[in-house]
Every structure is written in C-alpha cells, then in structure tokens.
C-alpha positions as CSV (number, residue, x, y, z in Angstrom):
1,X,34.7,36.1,-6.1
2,X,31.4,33.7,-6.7
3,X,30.4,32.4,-9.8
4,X,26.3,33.7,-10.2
5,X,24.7,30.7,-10.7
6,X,23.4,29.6,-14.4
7,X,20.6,31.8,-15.6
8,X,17.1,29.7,-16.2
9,X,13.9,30.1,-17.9
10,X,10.5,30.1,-15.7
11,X,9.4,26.9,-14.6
12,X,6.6,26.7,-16.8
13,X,8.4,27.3,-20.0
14,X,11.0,24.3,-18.8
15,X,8.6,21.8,-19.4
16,X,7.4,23.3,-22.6
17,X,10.8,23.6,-23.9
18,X,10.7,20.1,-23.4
19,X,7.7,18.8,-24.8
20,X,8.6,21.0,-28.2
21,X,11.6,18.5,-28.8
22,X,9.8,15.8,-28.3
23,X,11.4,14.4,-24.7
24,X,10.1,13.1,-21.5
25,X,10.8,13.6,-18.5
26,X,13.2,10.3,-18.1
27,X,15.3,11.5,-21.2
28,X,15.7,14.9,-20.1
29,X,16.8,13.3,-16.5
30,X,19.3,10.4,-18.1
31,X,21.1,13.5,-20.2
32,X,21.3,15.6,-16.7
33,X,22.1,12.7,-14.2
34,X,19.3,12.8,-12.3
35,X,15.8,11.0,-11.9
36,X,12.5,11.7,-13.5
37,X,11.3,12.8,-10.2
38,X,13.9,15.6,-10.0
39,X,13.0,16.8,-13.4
40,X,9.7,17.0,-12.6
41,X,10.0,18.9,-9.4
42,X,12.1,21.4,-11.1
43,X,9.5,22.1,-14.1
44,X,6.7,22.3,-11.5
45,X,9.0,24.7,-9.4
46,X,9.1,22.8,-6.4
47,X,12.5,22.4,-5.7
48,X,15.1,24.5,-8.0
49,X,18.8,23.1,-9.3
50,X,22.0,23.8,-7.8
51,X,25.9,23.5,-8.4
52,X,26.7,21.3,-11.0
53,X,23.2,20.1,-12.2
54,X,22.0,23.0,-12.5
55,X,24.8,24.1,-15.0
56,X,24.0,20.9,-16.8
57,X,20.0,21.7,-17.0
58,X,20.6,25.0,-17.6
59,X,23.1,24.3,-20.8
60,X,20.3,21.7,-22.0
61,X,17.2,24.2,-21.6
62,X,19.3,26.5,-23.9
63,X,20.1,23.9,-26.7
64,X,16.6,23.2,-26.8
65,X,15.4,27.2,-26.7
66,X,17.6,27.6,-29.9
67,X,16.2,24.4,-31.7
68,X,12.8,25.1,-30.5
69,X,13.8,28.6,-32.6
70,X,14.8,26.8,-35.6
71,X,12.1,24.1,-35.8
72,X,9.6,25.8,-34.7
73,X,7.3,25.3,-37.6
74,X,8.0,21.6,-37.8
75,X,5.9,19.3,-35.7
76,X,7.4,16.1,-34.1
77,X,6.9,12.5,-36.3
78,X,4.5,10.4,-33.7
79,X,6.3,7.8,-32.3
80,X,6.0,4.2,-33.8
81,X,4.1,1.2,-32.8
82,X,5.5,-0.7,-30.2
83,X,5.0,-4.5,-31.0
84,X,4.8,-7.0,-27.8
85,X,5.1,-11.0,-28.3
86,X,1.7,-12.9,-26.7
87,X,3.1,-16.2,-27.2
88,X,6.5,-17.8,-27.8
89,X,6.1,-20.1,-30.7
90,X,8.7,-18.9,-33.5
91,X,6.7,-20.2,-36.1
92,X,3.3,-18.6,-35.2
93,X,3.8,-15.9,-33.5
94,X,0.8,-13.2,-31.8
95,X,1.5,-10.2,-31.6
96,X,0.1,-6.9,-29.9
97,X,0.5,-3.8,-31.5
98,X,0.4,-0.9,-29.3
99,X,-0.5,2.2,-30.9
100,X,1.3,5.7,-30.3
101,X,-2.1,7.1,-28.6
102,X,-1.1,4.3,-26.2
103,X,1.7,6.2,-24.7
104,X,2.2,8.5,-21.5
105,X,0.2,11.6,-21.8
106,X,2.2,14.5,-23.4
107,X,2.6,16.2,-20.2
108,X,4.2,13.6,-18.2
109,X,3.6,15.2,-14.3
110,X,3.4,12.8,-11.3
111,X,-0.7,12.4,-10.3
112,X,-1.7,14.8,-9.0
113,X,0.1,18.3,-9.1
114,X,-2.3,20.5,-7.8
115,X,-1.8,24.3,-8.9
116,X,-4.6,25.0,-5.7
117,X,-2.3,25.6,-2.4
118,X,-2.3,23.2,0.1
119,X,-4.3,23.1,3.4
120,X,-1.5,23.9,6.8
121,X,-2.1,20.5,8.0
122,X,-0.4,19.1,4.4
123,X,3.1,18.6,4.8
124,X,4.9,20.4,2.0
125,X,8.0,20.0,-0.2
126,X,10.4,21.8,2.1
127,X,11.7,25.3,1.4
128,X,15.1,26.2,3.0
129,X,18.3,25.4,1.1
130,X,19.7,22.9,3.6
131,X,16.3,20.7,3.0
132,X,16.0,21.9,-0.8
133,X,19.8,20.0,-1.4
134,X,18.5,17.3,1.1
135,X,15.7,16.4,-1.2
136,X,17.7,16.7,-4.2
137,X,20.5,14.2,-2.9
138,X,17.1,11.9,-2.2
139,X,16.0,12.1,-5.5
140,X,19.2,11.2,-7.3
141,X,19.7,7.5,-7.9
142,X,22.7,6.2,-6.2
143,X,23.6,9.0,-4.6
144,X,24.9,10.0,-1.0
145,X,22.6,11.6,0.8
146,X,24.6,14.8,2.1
147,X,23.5,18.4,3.4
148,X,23.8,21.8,2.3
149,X,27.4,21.6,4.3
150,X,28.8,18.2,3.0
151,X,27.6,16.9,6.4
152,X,25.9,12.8,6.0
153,X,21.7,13.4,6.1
154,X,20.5,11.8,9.8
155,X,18.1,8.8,8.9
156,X,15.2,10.8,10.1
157,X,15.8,13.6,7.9
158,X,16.0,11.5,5.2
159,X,12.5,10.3,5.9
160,X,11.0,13.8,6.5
161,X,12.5,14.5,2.9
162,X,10.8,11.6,1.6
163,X,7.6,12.2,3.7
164,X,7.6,16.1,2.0
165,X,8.3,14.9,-1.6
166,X,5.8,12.5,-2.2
167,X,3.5,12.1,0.8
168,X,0.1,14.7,-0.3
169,X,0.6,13.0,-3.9
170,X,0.2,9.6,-2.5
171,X,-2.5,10.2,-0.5
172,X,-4.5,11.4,-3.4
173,X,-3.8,8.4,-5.9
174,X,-4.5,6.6,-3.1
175,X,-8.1,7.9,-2.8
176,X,-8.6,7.3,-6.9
177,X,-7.9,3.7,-6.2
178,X,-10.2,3.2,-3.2
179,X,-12.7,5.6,-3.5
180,X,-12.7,6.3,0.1
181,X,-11.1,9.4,1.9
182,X,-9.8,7.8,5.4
183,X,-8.6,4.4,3.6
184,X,-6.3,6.7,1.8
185,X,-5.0,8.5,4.8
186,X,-4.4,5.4,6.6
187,X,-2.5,3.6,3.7
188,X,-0.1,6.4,3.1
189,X,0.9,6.6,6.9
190,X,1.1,2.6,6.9
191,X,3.5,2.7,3.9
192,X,5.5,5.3,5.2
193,X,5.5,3.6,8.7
194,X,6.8,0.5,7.0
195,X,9.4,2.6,5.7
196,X,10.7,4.0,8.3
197,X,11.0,0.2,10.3
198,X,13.1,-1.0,7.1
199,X,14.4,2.4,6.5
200,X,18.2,1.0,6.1
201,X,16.5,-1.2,3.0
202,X,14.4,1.7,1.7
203,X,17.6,4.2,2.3
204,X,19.5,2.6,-0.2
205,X,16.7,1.6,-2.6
206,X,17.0,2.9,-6.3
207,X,13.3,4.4,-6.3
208,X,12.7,5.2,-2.2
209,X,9.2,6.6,-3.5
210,X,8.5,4.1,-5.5
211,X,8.8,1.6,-2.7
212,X,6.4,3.6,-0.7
213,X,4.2,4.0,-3.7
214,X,4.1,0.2,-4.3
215,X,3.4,-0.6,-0.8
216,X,0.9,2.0,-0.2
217,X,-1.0,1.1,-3.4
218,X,-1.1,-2.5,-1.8
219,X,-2.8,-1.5,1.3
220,X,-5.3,0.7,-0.3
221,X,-6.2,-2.4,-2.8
222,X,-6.3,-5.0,0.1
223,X,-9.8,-7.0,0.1
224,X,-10.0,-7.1,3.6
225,X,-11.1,-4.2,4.4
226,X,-14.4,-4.8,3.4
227,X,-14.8,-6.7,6.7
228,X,-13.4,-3.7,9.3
229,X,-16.1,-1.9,10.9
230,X,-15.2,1.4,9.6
231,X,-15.3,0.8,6.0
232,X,-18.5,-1.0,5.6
233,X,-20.2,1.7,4.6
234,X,-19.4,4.3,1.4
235,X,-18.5,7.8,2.1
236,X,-19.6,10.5,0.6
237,X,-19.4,10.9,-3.1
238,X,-17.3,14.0,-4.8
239,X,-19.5,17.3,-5.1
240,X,-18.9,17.5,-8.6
241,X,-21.1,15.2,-10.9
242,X,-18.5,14.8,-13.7
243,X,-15.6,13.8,-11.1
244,X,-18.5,11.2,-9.9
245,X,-18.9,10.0,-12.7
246,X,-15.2,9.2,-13.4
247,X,-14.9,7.6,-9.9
248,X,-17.5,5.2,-10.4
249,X,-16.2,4.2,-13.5
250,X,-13.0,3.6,-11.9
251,X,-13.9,1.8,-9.2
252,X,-15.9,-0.4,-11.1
253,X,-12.6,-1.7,-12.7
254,X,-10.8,-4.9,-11.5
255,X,-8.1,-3.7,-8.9
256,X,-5.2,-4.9,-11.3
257,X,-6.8,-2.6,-14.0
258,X,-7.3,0.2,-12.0
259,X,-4.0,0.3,-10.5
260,X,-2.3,-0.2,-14.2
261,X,-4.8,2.6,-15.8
262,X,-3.4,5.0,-12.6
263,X,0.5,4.4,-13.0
264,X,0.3,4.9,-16.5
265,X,-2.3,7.3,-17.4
266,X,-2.0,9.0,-14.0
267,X,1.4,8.8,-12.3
268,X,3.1,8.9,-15.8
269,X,4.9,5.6,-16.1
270,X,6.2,3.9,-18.6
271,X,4.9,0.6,-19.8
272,X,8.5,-1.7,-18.2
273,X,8.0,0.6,-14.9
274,X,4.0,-0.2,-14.9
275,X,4.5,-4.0,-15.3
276,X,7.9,-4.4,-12.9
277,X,5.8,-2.2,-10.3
278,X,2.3,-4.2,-10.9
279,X,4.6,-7.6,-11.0
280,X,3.2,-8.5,-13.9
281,X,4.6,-9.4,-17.5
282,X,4.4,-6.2,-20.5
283,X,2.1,-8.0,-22.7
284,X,-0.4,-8.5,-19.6
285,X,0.1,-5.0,-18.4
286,X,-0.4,-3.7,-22.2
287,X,-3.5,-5.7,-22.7
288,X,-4.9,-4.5,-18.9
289,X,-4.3,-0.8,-20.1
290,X,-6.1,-1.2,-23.3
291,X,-9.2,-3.2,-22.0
292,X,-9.4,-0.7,-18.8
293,X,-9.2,2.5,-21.2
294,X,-12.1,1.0,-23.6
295,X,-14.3,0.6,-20.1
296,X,-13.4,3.8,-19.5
297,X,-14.1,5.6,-23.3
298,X,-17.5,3.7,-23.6
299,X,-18.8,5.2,-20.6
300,X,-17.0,8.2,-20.5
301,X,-16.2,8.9,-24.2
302,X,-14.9,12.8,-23.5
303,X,-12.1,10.7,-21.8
304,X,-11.2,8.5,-24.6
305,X,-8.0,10.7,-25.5
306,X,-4.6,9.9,-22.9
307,X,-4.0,14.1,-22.5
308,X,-7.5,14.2,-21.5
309,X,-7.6,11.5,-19.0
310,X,-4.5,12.3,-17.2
311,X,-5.8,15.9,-17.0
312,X,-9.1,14.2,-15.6
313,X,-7.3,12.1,-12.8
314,X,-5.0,15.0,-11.8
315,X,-8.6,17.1,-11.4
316,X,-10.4,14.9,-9.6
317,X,-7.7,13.9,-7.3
318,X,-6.7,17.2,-6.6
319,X,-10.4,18.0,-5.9
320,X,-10.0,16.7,-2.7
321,X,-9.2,17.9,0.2
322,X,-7.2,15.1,1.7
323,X,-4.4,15.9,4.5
324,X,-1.6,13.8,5.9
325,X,0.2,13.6,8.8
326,X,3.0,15.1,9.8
327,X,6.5,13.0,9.1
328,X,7.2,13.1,12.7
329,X,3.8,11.8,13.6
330,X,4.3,9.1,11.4
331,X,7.5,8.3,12.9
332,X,6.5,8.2,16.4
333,X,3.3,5.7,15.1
334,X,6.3,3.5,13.6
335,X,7.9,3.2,16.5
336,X,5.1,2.9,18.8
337,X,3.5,-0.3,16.3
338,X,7.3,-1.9,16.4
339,X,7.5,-1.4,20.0
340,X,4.0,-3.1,20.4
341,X,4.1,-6.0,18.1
342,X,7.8,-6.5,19.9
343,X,6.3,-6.7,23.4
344,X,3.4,-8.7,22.1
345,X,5.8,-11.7,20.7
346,X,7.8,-11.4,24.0
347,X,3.9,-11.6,26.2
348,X,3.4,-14.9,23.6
349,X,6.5,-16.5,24.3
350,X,6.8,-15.7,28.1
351,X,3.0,-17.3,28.0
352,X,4.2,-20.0,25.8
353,X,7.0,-21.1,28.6
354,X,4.9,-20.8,31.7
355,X,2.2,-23.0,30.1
356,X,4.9,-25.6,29.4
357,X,6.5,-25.3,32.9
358,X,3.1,-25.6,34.9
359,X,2.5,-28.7,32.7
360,X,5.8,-30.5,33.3
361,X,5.3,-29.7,37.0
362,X,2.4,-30.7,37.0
363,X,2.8,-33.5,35.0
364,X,2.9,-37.4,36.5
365,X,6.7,-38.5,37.2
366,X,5.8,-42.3,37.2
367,X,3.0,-44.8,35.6
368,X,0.1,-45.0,37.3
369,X,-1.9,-48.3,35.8
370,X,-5.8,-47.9,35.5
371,X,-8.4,-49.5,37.8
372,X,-8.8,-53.1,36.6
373,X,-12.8,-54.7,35.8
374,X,-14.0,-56.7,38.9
375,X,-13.4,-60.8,38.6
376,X,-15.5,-63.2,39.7
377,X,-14.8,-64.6,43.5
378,X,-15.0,-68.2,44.3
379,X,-18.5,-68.9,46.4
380,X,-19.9,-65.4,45.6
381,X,-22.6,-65.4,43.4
382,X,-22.2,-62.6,40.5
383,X,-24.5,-59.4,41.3
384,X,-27.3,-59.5,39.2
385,X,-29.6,-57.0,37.9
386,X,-32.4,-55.8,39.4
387,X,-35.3,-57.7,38.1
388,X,-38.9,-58.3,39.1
389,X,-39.7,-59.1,43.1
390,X,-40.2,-62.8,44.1
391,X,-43.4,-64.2,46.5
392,X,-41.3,-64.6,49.4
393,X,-39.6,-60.6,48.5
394,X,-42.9,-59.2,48.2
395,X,-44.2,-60.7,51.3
396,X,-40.9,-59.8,53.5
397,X,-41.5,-56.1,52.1
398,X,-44.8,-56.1,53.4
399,X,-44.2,-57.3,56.5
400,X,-41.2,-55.0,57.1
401,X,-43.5,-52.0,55.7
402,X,-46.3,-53.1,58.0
403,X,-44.0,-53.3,61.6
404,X,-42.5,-49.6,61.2
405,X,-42.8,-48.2,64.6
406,X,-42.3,-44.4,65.5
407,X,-40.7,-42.6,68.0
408,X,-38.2,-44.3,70.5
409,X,-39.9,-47.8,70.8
410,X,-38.7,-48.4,67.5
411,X,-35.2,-49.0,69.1
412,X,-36.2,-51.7,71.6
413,X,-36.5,-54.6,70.0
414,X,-39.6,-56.8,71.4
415,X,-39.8,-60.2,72.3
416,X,-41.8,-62.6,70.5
C-alpha cells in the first residue's frame, strides 16, 4: 500500500507563509536541504517536491501556518544595520553602515518571473515527472544527478534541465543590462555554449546557473561590441514610456553598477553572493549598490523603495518578448564552434609546418660570399666620370656625325 504524498498549501500562499516569519528564500532552503533556487521554483509552482523533501517542506509550511496563527498580529522587528570595514587601521577605523532598506526586496523571486505565458518558441521548465526529479537533482547542491528510476542523468539531459530552468530568465536580465534585444539572445546561447564544451566542470559546479549567469552577464557587458556591425546602431526602445524611462536610467549606469544594482535588487542576491559573483570586495559592492540606487531615486524617485524596484525590473524585463533557442540547438552550435576553432588550429599549424619546410628546402646549404668592389689594375687607368667633351672629342664627333652613309655603301669601307 502507498503512502499519499504530504498534503501542501497553494503555491502562492507558500511564499507568503514565508515572508510572515520573516525568512528568505536561502533560510527556508538551508532548513530543507535544498538550494534557494529550488525553493523558489516550488513557491512560483514551477516544479513541485517529491519523496523525502517534500515531507520536509511540507512539515516546515505547517510549523509556520500555526505560528503565522499565533503571531499574527505581531509584525517582524526590521533587521539591524549591517556595519562593513572601509579601511583596516585598528585605531581609526571607517565604517559603512548599511541600512535595513538596503536589503533584498521582501519578495525574494529570481528576475524576472513572468505571471504572462510564454511564447512556443521559449523553452520551458519541463513538465513530466522523469524531467520534473531531473531538474530537482540539478538544483540540489552536491547532489547526484539521478532520474525518476534511480538511473545516472546523460550529460545532455543535464544540460537541457539546465537550459529549461534558467535559460528565458537569463535572457531577459540580459536585455536589462544591455539594452539591446539580439545582444541578449546571443549572450545567453554563448554562455550556455560555453557550458556545454566544459560541461564536466560546470556538471559538478556548486551553482551550475550561476556559472552560466556569471558568464552570460560578461558577454552582454563586453565593450567590444560597440565595434561589430550589427550593434552600432540602438534598437528600438520599449513601448511603454515609464519602462523607458527605467531603461535609460539603467543604462546610463557604469557596467559594474548596473550589474551589482541587477543581482541584488533584481535577481535577489545577497550582498557576499553579489560581491563573490561581481569579483569584487563587500564594502565596494555595498558602496556600488548605494551610489547606483541614489542615480536611480533622483531620477526616478517612485523607485526609491527596494519592493518597488525589484517589482519594476521584473516588469520591464518581462515586457519583452524575448525567445531563446532551443537546448538542442544550442548544443549542436557548441559543437559545431568546438569543431571549427579545432580545425582552424589544425589549418594554422599544418600552415605553420609547410612554411618552415619550403623555407629549409629552399634554404642555402653552403656560404655563398658577396660580389667583392672592383680594385684598381696595374696600367689601366681608373674609369672616370663623364665630364665635359675635349677639342679633339668634339671634333672626332663631328667628323664621325658628318661621314654617316646610308644604305649598303656604308659597309664598304673606302679608300683614302
């Protein structure tokens, strides 16, 4: 006889459940064994627990219904300042007080999650249970990724997995840091075709999407686009004047700002993750958050509150309609770049050894010494240079000038 499942609450209410005891998303997932990712694909009702975890979520959904019951008249203390050393002198010590405003908005959802369906061309989170586990056993740090049968995941269903999770997401923070519909496109499916040729690397990575994330975020920032063709010229702006207006402003940010402002505000980091991904210390990825949300407020000053620009960025990003490819398609484009750059460095290097054989054949084999100057013979004058004529010279010209004969007397010679 089977065991029915754990009984729990719509998807909707998890998260609220959540957010009236005052945990994010990375609490709730260190308490269940999973990642924040997983948490946040089961309040958004993407994917759904099973076995084990799901008896875990489901016992810590109903501690928090009954102390949501018992407290719920009491509201949540705000969290405290979170100090952060400028300097390292012990004896005069900066600091940098970061306020509580300063943290992740209250609803702490990966930018963007649309509640508009997707075009058919989007590739989706998958639905059937054998993918639904796959993507779970992705998701969970340090685990074995294993089917709905016990059976080891193939590498390219891993990737597929991957592809479906976080690919439309990406695509649209993408186009918030770039401003440009294509460029987006294009850096998703080179991340994810970077991916796949390290795959045994980003297989066993602790934060597989994150990887993609960081390397995607890296292409869409690169300055040299500005020089290819195809980019010179600005697409067209979004419809809507306010989601404009929030684009300009963000693109008129310094590409380290913007892409600190995005993780944090949008994707729902937390300051440690934002500086480790950005590669840069906490008290210069603090200091880039504050300045880039004051650039922000003083032309935008609806936007000055954290709730309301994450809500923002998820709108505007999910304004768009911007489709990916297919996993497959990106594999196959993979494979075909790897199997190009491969036969390119093989073309160099065959070129490489044919230029030096033709030159060693073609080389000399012994010394060949260089034409001497002329020397002077005994009882030859020098030559020397031409000069003016003589008497006697211009006379013998003239003479030899005047006796010219034509036609075949001028062979015999005469007499005198």
């Amino acid at each position: 006889m089977t065991q029915s499942p754990a009984p729990l609450p719509p998807a909707k209410q998890r998260g609220h459940l959540r957010e009236a005891a005052s945990l994010t998303q990375a609490q709730v997932a260190e308490r269940v064994g999973v990642s924040r990712e997983t948490v946040h694909a089961w309040e958004s009702g993407r994917t759904t627990p099973r076995g084990r975890r799901r008896e875990a979520y489901a016992k810590l959904l109903a501690s928090l219904t009954k102390a949501d019951m018992v407290t719920n008249t009491q509201e949540a203390a705000p969290p405290p300042p979170v100090t952060v050393c400028l300097n390292s002198d012990p004896h005069h010590p900066e600091t940098l007080e970061i306020p509580a405003t300063l943290g992740a908005p209250a609803t702490q959802e990966a930018l963007p999650a649309p509640d508009t369906p997707e075009t058919p061309d989007t590739p989706e989170a998958p639905e059937t249970p054998e993918a639904l586990e796959a993507l779970e056993a992705l998701e969970a740090p340090g685990a074995q990724l294993t089917g709905a049968r016990g059976a080891a995941l193939t590498p390219a269903q891993a990737f597929d997995a991957l592809y479906a999770f976080c690919a439309s997401a990406l695509v649209r923070q993408a186009y918030l840091l770039s401003g440009r519909r294509e460029l987006a496109r294009e850096s998703v499916e080179r991340a994810f075709q970077r991916a796949w040729q390290r795959w045994p690397e980003v297989a066993v990575d602790r934060d597989p999407a994150g990887w993609v994330r960081a390397t995607a975020y890296e292409y869409a920032l690169s300055p040299w686009h500005r020089f290819r063709p195809r980019y010179r010229h600005p697409e067209p702006p979004p419809a809507d004047a306010a989601d404009r207006a929030l684009l300009d402003v963000l693109l008129t940010l310094p590409a380290p700002y913007r892409r600190t402002l995005l993780l944090y505000d949008g994707v729902g980091l937390d300051l440690p993750e934002t500086a480790a991904e950005t590669e840069a210390s906490t008290p210069a990825t603090a200091n880039r958050l504050l300045h880039a949300r004051e650039a922000v407020a003083a032309r935008l000053p609806e936007l000055a509150s954290p709730a309301a620009l994450h809500r923002r960025l998820a709108e505007v990003a999910s304004a768009e309609r911007l489709r990916a490819a297919g996993p497959t398609t990106v594999r196959t484009g993979s494979e075909q770049r790897a199997r190009f750059w491969t036969r390119a460095a093989i073309a160099f290097t065959v070129a490489i050894i044919g230029a030096t054989a033709l030159t060693v054949r073609t080389a000399p084999t012994r010394y060949e010494p260089a034409v001497p100057p002329g020397e002077t013979v005994q009882g030859v004058p020098p030559r020397s240079a031409p000069g003016t004529l003589s008497d006697a010279e211009l006379n013998l010209r003239a003479k030899l000038r005047s006796d010219l004969r034509h036609g075949p007397q001028r062979l015999i010679p005469l007499a005198e």
